[in-house]
C-alpha positions as protocol buffer text, in pm:
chain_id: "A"
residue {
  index: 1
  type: UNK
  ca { x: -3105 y: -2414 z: 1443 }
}
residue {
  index: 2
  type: UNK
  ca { x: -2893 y: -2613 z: 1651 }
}
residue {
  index: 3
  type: UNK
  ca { x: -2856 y: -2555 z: 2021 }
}
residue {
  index: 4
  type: UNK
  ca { x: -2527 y: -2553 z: 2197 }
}
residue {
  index: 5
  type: UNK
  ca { x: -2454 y: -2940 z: 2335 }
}
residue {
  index: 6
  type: UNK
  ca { x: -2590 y: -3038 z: 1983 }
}
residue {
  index: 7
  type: UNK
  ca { x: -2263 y: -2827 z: 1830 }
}
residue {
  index: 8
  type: UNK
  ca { x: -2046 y: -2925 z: 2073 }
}
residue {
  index: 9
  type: UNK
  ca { x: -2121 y: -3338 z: 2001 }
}
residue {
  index: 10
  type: UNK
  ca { x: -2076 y: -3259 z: 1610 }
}
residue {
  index: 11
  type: UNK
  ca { x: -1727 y: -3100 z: 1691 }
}
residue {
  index: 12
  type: UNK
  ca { x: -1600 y: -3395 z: 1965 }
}
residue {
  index: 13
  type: UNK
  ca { x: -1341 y: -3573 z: 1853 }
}
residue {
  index: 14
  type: UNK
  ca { x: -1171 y: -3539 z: 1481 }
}
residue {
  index: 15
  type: UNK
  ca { x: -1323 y: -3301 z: 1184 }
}
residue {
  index: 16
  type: UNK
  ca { x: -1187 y: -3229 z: 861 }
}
residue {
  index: 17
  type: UNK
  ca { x: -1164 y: -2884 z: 716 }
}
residue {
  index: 18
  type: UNK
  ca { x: -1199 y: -2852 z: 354 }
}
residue {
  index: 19
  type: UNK
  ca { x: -913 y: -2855 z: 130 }
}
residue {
  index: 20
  type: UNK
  ca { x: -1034 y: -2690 z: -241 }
}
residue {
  index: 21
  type: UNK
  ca { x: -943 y: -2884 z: -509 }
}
residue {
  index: 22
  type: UNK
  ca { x: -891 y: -2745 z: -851 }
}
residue {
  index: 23
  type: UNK
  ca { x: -856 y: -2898 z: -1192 }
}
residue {
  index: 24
  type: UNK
  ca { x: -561 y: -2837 z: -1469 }
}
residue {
  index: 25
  type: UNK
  ca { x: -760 y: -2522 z: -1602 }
}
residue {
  index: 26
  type: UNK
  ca { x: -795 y: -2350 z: -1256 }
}
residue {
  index: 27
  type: UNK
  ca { x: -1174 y: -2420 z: -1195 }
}
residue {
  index: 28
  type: UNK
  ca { x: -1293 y: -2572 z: -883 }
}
residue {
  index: 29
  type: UNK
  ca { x: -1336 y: -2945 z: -893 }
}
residue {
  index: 30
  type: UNK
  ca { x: -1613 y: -2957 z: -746 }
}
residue {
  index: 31
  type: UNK
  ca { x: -1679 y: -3288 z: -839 }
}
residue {
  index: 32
  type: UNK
  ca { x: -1351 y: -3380 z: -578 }
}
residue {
  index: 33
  type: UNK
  ca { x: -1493 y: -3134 z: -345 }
}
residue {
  index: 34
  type: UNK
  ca { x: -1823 y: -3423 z: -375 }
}
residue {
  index: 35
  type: UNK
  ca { x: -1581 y: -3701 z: -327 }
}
residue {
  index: 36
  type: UNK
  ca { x: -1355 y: -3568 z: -52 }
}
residue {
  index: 37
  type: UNK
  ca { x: -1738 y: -3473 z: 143 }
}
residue {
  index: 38
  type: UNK
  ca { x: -1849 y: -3843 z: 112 }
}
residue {
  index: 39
  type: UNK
  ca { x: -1526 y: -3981 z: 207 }
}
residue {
  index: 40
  type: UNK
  ca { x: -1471 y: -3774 z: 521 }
}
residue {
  index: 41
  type: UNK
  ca { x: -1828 y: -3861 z: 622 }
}
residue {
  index: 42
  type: UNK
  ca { x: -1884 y: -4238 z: 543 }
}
residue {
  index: 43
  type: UNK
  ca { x: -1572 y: -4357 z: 571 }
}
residue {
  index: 44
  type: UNK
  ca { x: -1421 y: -4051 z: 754 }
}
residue {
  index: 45
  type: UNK
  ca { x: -1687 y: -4031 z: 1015 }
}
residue {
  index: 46
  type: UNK
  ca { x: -1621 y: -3678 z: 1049 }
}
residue {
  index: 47
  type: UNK
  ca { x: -1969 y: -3496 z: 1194 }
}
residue {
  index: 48
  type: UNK
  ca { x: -1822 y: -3177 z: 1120 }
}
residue {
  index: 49
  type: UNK
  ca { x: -1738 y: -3017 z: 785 }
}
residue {
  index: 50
  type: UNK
  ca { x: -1531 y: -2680 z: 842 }
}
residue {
  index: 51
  type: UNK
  ca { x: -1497 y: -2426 z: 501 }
}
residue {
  index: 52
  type: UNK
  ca { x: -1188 y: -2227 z: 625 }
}
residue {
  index: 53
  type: UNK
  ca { x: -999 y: -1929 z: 500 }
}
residue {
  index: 54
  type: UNK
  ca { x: -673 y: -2111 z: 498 }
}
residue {
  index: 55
  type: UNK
  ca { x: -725 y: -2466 z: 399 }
}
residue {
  index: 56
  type: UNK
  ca { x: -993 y: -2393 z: 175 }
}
residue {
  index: 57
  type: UNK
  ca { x: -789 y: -2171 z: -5 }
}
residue {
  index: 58
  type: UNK
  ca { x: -1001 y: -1840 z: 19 }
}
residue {
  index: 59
  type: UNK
  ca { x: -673 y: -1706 z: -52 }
}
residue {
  index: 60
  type: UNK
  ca { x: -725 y: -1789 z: -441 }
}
residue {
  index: 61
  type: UNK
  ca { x: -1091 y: -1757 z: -455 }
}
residue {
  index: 62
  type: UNK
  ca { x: -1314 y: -1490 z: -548 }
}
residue {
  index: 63
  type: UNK
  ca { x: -1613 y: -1373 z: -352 }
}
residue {
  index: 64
  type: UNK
  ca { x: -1866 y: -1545 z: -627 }
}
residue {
  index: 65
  type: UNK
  ca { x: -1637 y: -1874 z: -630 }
}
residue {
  index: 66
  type: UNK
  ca { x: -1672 y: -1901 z: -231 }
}
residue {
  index: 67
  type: UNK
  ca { x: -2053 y: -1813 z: -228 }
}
residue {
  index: 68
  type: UNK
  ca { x: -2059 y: -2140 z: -495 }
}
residue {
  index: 69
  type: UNK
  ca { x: -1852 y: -2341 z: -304 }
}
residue {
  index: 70
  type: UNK
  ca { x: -2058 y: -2286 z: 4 }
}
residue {
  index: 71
  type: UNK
  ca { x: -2329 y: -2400 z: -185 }
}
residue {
  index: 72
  type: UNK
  ca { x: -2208 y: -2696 z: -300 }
}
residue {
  index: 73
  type: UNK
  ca { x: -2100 y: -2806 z: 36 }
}
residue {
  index: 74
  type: UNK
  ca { x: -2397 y: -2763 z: 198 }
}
residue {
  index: 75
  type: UNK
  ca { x: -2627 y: -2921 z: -77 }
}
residue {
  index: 76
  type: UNK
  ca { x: -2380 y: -3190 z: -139 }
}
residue {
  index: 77
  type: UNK
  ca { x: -2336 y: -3298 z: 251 }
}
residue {
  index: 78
  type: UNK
  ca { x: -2780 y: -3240 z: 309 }
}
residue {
  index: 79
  type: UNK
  ca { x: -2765 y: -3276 z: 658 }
}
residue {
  index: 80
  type: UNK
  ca { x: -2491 y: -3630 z: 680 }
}
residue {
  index: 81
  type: UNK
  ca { x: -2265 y: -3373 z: 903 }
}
residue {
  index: 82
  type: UNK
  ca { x: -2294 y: -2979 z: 1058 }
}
residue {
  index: 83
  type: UNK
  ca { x: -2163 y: -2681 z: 814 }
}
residue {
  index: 84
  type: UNK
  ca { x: -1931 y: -2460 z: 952 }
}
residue {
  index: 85
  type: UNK
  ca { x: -1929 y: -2196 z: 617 }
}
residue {
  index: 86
  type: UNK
  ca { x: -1649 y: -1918 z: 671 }
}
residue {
  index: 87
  type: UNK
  ca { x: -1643 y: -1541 z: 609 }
}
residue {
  index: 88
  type: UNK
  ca { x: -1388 y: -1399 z: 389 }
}
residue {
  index: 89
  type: UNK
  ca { x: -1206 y: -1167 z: 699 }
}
residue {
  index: 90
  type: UNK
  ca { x: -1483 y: -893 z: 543 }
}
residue {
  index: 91
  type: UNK
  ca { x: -1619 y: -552 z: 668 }
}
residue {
  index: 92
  type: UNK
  ca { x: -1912 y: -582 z: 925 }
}
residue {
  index: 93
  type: UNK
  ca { x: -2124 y: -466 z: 629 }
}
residue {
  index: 94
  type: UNK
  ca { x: -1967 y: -764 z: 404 }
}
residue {
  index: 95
  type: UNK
  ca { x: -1956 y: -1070 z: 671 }
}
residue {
  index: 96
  type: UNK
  ca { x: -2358 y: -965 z: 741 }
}
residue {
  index: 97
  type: UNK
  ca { x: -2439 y: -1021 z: 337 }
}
residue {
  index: 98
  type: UNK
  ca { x: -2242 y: -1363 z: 410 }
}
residue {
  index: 99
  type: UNK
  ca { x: -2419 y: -1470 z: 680 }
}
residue {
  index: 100
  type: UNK
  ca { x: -2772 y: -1401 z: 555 }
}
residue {
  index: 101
  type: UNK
  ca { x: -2672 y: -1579 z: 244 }
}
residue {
  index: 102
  type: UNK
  ca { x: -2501 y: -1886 z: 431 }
}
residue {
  index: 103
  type: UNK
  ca { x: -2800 y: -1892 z: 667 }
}
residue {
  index: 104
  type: UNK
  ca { x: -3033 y: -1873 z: 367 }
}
residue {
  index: 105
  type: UNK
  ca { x: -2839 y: -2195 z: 182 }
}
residue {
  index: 106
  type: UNK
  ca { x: -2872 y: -2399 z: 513 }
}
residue {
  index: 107
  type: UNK
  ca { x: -2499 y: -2384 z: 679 }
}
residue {
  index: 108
  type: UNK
  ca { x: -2555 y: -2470 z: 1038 }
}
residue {
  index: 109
  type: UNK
  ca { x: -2289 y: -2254 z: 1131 }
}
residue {
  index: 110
  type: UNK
  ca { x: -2065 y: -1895 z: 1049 }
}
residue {
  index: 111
  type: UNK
  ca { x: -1703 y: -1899 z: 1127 }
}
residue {
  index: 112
  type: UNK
  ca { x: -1631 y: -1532 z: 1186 }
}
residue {
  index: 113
  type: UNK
  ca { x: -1293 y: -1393 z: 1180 }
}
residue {
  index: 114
  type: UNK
  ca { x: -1283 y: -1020 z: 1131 }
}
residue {
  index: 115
  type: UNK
  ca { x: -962 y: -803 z: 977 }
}
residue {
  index: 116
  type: UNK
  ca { x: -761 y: -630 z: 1210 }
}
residue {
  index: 117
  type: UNK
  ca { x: -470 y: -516 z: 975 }
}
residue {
  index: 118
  type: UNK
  ca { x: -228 y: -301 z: 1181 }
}
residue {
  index: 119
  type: UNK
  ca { x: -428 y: -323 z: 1495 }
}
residue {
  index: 120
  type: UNK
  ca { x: -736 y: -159 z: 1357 }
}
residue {
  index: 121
  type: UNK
  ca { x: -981 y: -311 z: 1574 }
}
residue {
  index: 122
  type: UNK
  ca { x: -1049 y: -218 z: 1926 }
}
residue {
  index: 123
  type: UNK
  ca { x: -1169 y: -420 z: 2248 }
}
residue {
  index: 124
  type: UNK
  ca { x: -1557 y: -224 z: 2154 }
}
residue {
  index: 125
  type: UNK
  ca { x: -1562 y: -270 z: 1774 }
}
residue {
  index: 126
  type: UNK
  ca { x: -1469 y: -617 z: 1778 }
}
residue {
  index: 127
  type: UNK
  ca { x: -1747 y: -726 z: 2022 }
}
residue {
  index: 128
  type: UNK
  ca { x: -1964 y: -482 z: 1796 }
}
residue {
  index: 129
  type: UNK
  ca { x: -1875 y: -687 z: 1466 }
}
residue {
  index: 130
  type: UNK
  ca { x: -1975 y: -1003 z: 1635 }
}
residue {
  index: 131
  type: UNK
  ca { x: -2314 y: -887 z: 1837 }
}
residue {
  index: 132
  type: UNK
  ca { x: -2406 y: -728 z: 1498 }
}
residue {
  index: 133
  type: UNK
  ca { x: -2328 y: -1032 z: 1272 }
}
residue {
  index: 134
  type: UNK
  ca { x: -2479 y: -1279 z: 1575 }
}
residue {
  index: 135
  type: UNK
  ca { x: -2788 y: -1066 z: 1498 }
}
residue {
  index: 136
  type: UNK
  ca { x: -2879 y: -1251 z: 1161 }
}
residue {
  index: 137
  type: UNK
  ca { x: -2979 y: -1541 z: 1353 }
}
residue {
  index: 138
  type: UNK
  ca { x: -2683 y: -1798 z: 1235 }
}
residue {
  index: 139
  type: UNK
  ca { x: -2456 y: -1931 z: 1556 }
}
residue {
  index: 140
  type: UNK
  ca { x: -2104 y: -1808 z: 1506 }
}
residue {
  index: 141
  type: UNK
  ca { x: -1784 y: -1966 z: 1504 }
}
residue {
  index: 142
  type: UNK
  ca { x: -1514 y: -1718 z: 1604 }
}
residue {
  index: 143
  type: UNK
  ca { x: -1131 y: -1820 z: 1519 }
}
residue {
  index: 144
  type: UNK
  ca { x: -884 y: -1676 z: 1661 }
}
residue {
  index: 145
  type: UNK
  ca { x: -559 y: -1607 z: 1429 }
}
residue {
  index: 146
  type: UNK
  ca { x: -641 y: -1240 z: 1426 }
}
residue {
  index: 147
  type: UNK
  ca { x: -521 y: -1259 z: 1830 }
}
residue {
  index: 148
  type: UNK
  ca { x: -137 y: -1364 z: 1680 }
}
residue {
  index: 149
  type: UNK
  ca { x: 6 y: -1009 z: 1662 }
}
residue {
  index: 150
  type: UNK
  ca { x: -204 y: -878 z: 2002 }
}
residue {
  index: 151
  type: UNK
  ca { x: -113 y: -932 z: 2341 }
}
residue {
  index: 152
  type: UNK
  ca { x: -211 y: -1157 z: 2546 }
}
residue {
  index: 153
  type: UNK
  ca { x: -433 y: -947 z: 2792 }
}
residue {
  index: 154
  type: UNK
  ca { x: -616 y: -761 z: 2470 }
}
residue {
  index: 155
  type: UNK
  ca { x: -735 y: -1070 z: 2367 }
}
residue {
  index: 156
  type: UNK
  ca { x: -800 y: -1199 z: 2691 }
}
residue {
  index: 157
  type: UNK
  ca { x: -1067 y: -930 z: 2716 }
}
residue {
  index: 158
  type: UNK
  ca { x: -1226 y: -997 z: 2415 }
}
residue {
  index: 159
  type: UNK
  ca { x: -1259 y: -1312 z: 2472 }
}
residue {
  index: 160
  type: UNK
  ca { x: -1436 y: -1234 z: 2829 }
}
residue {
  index: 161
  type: UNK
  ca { x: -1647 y: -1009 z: 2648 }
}
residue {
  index: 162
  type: UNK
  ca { x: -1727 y: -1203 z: 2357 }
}
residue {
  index: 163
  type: UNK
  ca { x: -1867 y: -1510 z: 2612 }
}
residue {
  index: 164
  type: UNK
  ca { x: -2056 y: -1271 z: 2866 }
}
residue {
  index: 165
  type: UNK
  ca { x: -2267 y: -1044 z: 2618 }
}
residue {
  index: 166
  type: UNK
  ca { x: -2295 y: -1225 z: 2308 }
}
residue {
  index: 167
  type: UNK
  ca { x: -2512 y: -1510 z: 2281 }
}
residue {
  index: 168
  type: UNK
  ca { x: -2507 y: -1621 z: 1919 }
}
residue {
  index: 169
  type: UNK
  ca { x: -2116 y: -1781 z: 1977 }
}
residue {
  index: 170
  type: UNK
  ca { x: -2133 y: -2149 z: 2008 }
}
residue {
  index: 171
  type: UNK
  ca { x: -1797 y: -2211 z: 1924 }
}
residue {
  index: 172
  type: UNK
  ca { x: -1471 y: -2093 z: 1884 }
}
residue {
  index: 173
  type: UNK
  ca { x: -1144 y: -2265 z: 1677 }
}
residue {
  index: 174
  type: UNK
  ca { x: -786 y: -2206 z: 1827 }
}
residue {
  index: 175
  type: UNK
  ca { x: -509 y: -2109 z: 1601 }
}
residue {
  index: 176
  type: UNK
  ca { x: -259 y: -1944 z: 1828 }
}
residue {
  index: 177
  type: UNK
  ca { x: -244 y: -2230 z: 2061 }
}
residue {
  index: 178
  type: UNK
  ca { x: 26 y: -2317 z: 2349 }
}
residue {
  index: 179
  type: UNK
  ca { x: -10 y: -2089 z: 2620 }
}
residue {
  index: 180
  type: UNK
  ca { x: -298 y: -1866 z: 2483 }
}
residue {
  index: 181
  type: UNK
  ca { x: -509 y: -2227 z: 2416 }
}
residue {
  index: 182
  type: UNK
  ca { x: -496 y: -2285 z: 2765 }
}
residue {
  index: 183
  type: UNK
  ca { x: -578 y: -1944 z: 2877 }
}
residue {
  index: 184
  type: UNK
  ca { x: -856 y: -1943 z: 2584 }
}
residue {
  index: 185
  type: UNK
  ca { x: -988 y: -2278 z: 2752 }
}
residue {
  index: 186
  type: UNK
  ca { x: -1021 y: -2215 z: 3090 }
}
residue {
  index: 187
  type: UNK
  ca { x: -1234 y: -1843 z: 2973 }
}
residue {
  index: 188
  type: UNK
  ca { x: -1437 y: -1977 z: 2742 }
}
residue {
  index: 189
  type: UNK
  ca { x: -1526 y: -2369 z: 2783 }
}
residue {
  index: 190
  type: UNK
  ca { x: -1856 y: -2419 z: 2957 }
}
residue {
  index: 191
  type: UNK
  ca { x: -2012 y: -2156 z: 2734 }
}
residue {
  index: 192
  type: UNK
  ca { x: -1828 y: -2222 z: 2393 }
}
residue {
  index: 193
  type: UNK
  ca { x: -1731 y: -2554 z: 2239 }
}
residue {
  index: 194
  type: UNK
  ca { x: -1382 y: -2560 z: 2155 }
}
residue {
  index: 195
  type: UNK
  ca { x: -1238 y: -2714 z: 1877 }
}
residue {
  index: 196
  type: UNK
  ca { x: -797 y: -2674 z: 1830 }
}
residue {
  index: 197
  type: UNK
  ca { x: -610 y: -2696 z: 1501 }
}
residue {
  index: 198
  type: UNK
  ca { x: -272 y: -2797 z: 1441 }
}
residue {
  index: 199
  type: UNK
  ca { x: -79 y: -3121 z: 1552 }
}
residue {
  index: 200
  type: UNK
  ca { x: -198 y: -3400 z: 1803 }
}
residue {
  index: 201
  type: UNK
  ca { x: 71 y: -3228 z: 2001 }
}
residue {
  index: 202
  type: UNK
  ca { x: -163 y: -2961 z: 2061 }
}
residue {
  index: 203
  type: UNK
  ca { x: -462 y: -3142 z: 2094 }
}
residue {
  index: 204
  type: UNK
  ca { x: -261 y: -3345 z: 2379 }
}
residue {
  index: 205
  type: UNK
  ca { x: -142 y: -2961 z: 2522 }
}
residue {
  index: 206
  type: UNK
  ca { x: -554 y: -2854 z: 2512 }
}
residue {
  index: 207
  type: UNK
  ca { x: -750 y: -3119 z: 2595 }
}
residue {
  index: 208
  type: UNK
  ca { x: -694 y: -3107 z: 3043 }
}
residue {
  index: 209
  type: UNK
  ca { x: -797 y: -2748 z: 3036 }
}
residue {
  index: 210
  type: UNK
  ca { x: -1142 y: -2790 z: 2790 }
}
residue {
  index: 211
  type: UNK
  ca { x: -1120 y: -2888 z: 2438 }
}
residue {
  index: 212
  type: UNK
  ca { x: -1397 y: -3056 z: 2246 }
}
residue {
  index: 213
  type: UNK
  ca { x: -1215 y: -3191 z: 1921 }
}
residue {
  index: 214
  type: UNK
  ca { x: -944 y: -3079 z: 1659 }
}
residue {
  index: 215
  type: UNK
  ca { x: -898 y: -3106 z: 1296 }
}
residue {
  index: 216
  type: UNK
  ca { x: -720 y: -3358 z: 1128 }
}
residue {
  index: 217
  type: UNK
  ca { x: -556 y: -3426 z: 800 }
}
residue {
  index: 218
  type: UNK
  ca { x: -551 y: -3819 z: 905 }
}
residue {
  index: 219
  type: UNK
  ca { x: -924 y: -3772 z: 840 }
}
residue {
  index: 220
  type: UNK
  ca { x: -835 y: -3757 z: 470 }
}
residue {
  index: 221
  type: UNK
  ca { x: -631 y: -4104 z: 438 }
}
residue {
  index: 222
  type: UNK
  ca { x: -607 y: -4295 z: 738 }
}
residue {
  index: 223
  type: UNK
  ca { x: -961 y: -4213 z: 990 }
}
residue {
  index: 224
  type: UNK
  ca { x: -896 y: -4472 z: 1211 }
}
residue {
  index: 225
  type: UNK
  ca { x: -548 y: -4281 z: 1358 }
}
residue {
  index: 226
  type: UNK
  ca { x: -770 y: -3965 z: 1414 }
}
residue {
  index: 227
  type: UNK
  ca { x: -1034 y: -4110 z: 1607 }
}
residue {
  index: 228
  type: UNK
  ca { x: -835 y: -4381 z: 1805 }
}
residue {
  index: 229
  type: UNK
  ca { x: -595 y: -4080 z: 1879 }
}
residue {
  index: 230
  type: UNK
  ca { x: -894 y: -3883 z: 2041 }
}
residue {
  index: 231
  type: UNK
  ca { x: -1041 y: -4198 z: 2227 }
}
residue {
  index: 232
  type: UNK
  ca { x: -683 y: -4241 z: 2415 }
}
residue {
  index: 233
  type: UNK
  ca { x: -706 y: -3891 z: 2526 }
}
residue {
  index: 234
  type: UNK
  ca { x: -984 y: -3912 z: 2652 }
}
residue {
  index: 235
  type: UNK
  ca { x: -936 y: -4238 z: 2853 }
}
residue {
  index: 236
  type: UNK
  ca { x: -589 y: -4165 z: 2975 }
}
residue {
  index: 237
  type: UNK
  ca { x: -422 y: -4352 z: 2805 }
}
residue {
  index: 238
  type: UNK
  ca { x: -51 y: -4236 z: 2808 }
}
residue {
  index: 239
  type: UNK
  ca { x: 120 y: -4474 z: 2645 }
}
residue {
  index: 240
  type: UNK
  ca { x: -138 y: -4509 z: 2339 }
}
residue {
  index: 241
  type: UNK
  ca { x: -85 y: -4109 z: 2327 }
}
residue {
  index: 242
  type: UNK
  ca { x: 276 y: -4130 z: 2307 }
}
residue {
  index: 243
  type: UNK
  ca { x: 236 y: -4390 z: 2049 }
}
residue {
  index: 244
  type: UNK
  ca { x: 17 y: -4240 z: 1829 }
}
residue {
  index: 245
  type: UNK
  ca { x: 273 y: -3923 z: 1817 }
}
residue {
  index: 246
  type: UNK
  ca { x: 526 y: -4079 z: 1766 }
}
residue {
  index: 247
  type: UNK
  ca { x: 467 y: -4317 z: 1465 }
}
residue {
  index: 248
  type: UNK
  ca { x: 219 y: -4101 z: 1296 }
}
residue {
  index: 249
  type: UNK
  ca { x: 202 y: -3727 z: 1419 }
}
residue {
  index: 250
  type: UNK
  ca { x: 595 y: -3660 z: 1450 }
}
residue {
  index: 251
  type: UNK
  ca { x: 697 y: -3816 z: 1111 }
}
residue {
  index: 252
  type: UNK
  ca { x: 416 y: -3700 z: 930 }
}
residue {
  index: 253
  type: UNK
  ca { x: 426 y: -3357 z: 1005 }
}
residue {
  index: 254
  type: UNK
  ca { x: 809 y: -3395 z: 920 }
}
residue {
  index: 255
  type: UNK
  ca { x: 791 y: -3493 z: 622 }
}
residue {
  index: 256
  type: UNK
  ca { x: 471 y: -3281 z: 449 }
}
residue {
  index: 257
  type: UNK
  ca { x: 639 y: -2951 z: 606 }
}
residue {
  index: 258
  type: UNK
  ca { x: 941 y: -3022 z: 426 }
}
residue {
  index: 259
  type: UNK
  ca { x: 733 y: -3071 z: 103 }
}
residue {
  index: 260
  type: UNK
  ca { x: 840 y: -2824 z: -160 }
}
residue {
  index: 261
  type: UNK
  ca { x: 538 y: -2586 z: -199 }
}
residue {
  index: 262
  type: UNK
  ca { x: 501 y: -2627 z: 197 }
}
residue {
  index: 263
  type: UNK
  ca { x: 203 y: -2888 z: 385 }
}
residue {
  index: 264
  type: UNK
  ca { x: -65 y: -2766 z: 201 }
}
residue {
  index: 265
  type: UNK
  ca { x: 102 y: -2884 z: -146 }
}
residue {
  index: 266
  type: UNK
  ca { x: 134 y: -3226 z: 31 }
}
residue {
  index: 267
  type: UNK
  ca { x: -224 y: -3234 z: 164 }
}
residue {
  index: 268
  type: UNK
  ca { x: -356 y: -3200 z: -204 }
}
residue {
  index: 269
  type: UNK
  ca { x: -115 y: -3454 z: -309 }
}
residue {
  index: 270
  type: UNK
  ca { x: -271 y: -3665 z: -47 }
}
residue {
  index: 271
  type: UNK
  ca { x: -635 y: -3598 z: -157 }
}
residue {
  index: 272
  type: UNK
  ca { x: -441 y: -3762 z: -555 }
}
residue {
  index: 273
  type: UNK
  ca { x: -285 y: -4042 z: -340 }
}
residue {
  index: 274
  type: UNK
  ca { x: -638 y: -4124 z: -201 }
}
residue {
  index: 275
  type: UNK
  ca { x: -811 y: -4091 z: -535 }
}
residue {
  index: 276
  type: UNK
  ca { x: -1040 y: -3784 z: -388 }
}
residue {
  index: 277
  type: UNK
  ca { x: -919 y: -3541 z: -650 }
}
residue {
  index: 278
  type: UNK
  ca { x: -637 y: -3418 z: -849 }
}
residue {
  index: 279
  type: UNK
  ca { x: -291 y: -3234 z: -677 }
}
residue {
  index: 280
  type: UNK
  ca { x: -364 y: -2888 z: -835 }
}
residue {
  index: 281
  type: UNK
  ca { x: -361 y: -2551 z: -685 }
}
residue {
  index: 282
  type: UNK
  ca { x: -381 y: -2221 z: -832 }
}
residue {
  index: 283
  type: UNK
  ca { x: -57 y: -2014 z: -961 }
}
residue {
  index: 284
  type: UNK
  ca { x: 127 y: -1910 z: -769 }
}
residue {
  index: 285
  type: UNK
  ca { x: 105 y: -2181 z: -543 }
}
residue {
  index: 286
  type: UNK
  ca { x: 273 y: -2468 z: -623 }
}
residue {
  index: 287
  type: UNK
  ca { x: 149 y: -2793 z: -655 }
}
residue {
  index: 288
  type: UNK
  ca { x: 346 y: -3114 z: -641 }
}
residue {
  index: 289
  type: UNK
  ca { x: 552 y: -3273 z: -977 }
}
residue {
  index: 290
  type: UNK
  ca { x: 548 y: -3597 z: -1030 }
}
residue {
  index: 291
  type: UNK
  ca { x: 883 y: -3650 z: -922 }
}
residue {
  index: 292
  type: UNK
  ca { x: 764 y: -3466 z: -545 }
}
residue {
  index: 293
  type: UNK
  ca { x: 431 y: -3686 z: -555 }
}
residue {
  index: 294
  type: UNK
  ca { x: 632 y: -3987 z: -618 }
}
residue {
  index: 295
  type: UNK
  ca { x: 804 y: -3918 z: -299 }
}
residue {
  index: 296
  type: UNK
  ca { x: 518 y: -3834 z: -89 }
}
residue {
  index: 297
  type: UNK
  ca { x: 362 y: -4138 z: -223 }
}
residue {
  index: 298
  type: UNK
  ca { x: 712 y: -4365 z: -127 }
}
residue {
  index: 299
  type: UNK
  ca { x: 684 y: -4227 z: 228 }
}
residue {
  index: 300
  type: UNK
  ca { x: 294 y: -4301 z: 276 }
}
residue {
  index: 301
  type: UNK
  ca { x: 403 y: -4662 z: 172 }
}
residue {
  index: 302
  type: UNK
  ca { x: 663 y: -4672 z: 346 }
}
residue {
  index: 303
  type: UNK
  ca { x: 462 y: -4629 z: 695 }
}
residue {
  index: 304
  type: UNK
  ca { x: 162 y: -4845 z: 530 }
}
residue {
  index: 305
  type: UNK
  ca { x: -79 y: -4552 z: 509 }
}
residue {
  index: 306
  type: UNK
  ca { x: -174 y: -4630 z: 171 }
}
């Protein structure tokens, strides 16, 4: 098992979180899931591969198809990178059978995010569901979307409870971000590593009060942005920072969130682009038309990222 500086080093700097690929008759392709693992790791030089509910499109999987694709990933990357596997926002009772079976397969890690539909959860049962899952001996991952619709002192005390009586969190990854990252930060950071999602904007507004790394979508197409982006935040480097989000983060982000189908259409046109794996998604998402890839592939041109 790893111990706590050994996941914070695998999540400094830029990771990539999985984006499921799937082939003209709906089925996985996990063949692409292969290629986008490799690329992201030799090329990529991403020590961190994250299986998330969003990007990995739990949202259109089955509990049998994300048990397989766990596999896959964790056979398929044998040690090259750490495993972040992902619950499925189950029951106690349901994330436990998860992480025995992740544990059992070899992830390194459990990203934990538990269901709090119309504030269901309280302060106690929260820090319950996580001592209790923490239990079956895999370090957890918490993330922290479920905090969106709560205020800001709720989750400021689960947070502070979470870090002082729970020791099987390593890690946590930021969703909310802005004000709450900072808060999140200055809580958690010398006991949790602390890894932020979203733009470079919000790596650049977490980074002075503790953050370890941040997932990127340049990871996918263009590495060298992600990880020269990280080095000139970390040497202080204002002008390189301004650069970076300005020619790449600004219009990028511009563009694939105008995409019809939204920025997760365009990332999986990006993975086709890149010759990873195909555009597809699952009805009722959409996934890009020629006409729509065409585009997205004029623009990557256009700013030389292909």
């Amino acid at each position: 098992m790893m111990d706590r500086e050994e996941v914070r080093r695998a999540l400094f700097g830029p990771v990539m979180s999985l984006p499921t690929p799937f082939l003209t008759n709906d089925e996985i392709d996990h063949d692409g899931v292969r290629r986008i693992l490799d690329y992201t790791i030799e090329e990529g030089g991403s020590k961190t591969i994250i299986m998330t509910y969003g990007d990995s499109l739990y949202t259109l999987l089955s509990e049998d198809e994300i048990a397989e694709l766990t596999q896959v990933v964790v056979q398929h990357v044998a040690g090259r990178a750490m495993v972040v596997a992902s619950d499925n926002f189950g029951s106690t009772r349901q994330t436990i059978q998860f992480a025995r079976y992740a544990r059992g397969l070899g992830a390194d890690m459990l990203m934990v995010r538990p269901p709090d539909w119309a504030a269901s959860c309280t302060v106690d049962t929260i820090v319950e569901h996580f001592a209790t899952i923490a239990a079956e001996g895999i370090p957890l991952m918490m993330v922290t979307n479920f905090f969106e619709t709560r205020p800001l002192s709720f989750s400021l005390e689960v947070l502070k409870r979470l870090c002082e009586e729970i020791d099987g969190i390593y890690a946590v990854k930021d969703d909310v971000l802005g004000e709450f990252a900072r808060r999140l930060s200055l809580l958690v950071y010398e006991r949790w590593a602390v890894l932020t999602s979203g733009t470079k904007r919000e790596v650049l507004n977490a980074v002075p009060y503790g953050c370890d790394g941040y997932m990127s979508n340049f990871i996918l197409f263009k590495p060298l942005v992600a990880h020269e982006f990280h080095r000139a935040i970390r040497e202080n480097n204002p002008t390189a920072v301004q650069t970076f989000i300005n020619e790449y983060d600004v219009p990028f982000w511009d563009f694939i969130t105008r995409c019809e189908g939204g920025a997760d259409a365009a990332v999986h046109g990006i993975l086709e682009l890149n010759g990873l794996a195909k555009r597809w998604r699952r009805k009722p998402y959409y996934s890009l038309n020629d006409k729509h890839l065409e585009k997205l592939a004029d623009f990557f041109k256009i700013k030389g990222w292909l």
